[in-house]
C-alpha positions as CSV (number, residue, x, y, z in Angstrom):
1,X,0.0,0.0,0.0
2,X,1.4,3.2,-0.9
3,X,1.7,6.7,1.3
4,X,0.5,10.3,0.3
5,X,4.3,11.0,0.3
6,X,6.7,9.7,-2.3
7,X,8.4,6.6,-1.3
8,X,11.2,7.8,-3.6
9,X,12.1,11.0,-4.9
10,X,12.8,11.7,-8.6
11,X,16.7,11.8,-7.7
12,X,16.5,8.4,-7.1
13,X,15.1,7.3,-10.3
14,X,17.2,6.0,-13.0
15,X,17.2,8.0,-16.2
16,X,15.0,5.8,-17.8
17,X,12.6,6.2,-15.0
18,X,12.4,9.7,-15.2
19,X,12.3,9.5,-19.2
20,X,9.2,7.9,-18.7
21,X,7.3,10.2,-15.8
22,X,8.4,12.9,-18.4
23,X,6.7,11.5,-21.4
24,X,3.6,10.8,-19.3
25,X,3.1,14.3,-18.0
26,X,4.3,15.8,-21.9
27,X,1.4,13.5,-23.2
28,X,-1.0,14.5,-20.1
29,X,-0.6,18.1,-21.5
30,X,-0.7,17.7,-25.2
31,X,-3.9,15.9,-24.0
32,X,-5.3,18.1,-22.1
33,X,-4.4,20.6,-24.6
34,X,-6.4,18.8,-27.3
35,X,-9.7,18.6,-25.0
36,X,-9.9,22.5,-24.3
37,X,-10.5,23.3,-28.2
38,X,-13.9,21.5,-26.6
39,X,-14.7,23.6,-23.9
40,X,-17.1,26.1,-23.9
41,X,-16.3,29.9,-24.3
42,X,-18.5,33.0,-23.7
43,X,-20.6,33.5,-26.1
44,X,-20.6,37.4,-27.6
45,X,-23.2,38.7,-30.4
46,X,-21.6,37.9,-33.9
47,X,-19.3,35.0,-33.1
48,X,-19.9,32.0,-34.8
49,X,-20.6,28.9,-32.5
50,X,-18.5,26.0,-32.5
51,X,-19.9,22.9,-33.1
52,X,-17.9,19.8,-32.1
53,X,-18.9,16.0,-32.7
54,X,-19.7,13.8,-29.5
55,X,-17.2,11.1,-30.8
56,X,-14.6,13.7,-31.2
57,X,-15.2,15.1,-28.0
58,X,-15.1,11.5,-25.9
59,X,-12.0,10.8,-28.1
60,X,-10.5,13.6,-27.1
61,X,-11.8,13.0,-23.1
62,X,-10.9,9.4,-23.1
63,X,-7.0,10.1,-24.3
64,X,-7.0,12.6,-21.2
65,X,-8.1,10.1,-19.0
66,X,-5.7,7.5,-20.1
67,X,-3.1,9.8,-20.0
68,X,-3.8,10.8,-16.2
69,X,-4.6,7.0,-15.3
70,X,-0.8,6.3,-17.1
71,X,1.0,9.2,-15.0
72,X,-0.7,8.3,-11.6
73,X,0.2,4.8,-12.2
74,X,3.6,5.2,-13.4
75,X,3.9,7.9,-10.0
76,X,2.6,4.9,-7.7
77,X,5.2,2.3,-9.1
78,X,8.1,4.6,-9.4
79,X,8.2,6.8,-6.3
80,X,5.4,4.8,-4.4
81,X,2.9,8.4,-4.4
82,X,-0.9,7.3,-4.7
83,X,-3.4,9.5,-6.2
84,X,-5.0,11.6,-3.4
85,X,-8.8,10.8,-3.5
86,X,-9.4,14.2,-3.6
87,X,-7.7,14.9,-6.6
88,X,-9.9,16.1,-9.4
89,X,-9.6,14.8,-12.7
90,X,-7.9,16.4,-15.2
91,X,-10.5,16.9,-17.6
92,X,-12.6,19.0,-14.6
93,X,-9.6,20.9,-14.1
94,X,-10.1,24.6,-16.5
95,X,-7.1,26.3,-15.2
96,X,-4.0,25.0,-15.9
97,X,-0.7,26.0,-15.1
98,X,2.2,24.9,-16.7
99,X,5.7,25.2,-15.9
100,X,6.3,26.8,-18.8
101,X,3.7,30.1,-17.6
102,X,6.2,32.7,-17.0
103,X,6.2,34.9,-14.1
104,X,3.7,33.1,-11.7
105,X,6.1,31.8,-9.6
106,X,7.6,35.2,-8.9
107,X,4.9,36.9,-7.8
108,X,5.5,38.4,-4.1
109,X,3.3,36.5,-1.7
110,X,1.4,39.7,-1.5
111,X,-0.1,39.4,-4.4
112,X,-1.4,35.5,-4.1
């Protein structure tokens, strides 16, 4: 049975292990990427709506969910971290941030 708290950390893994927790979170956000052309916008007068096909859509959903299943999974055997049962699920999740956003780590803790 596996903790909250990695087992392992990532320093420990070999480079193939951390090859491989890198390509599942690079495909969780090319996923996730691919499922927001589905989410809804605000609607202003004189913009065309977007219409989406349901198979696309649960395509696009189920590749999201695989991906997150793959990562948590891979997490759990590699560094022995089990998905907290509050953790929503990525496709819930509408605000992203990447480690590529620039500047939101620097923000003085006045701001936050």
């Amino acid at each position: 049975m596996s903790s909250a708290l990695p087992a392992r950390s990532e320093a420990d893994l070999s480079t193939g292990e951390r090859q491989a927790l890198q390509d599942a979170h690079r495909e969780l956000r090319a996923a996730v990427e691919a499922y927001e052309a589905f989410l809804g916008k605000e609607l202003r007068p004189g913009t065309p709506v977007t219409v989406v096909r349901a198979e696309d859509l649960q395509i696009a959903q189920e590749r999201v969910e695989n991906a997150e299943r793959g990562l948590w999974d891979l997490r759990e055997r590699l560094l022995g971290w089990a998905r907290p049962p509050w953790a929503p699920p990525a496709t819930l999740v509408s605000d992203w941030i990447l480690e590529e956003d620039p500047g939101y780590d620097d923000q003085s803790e006045r701001h936050r």
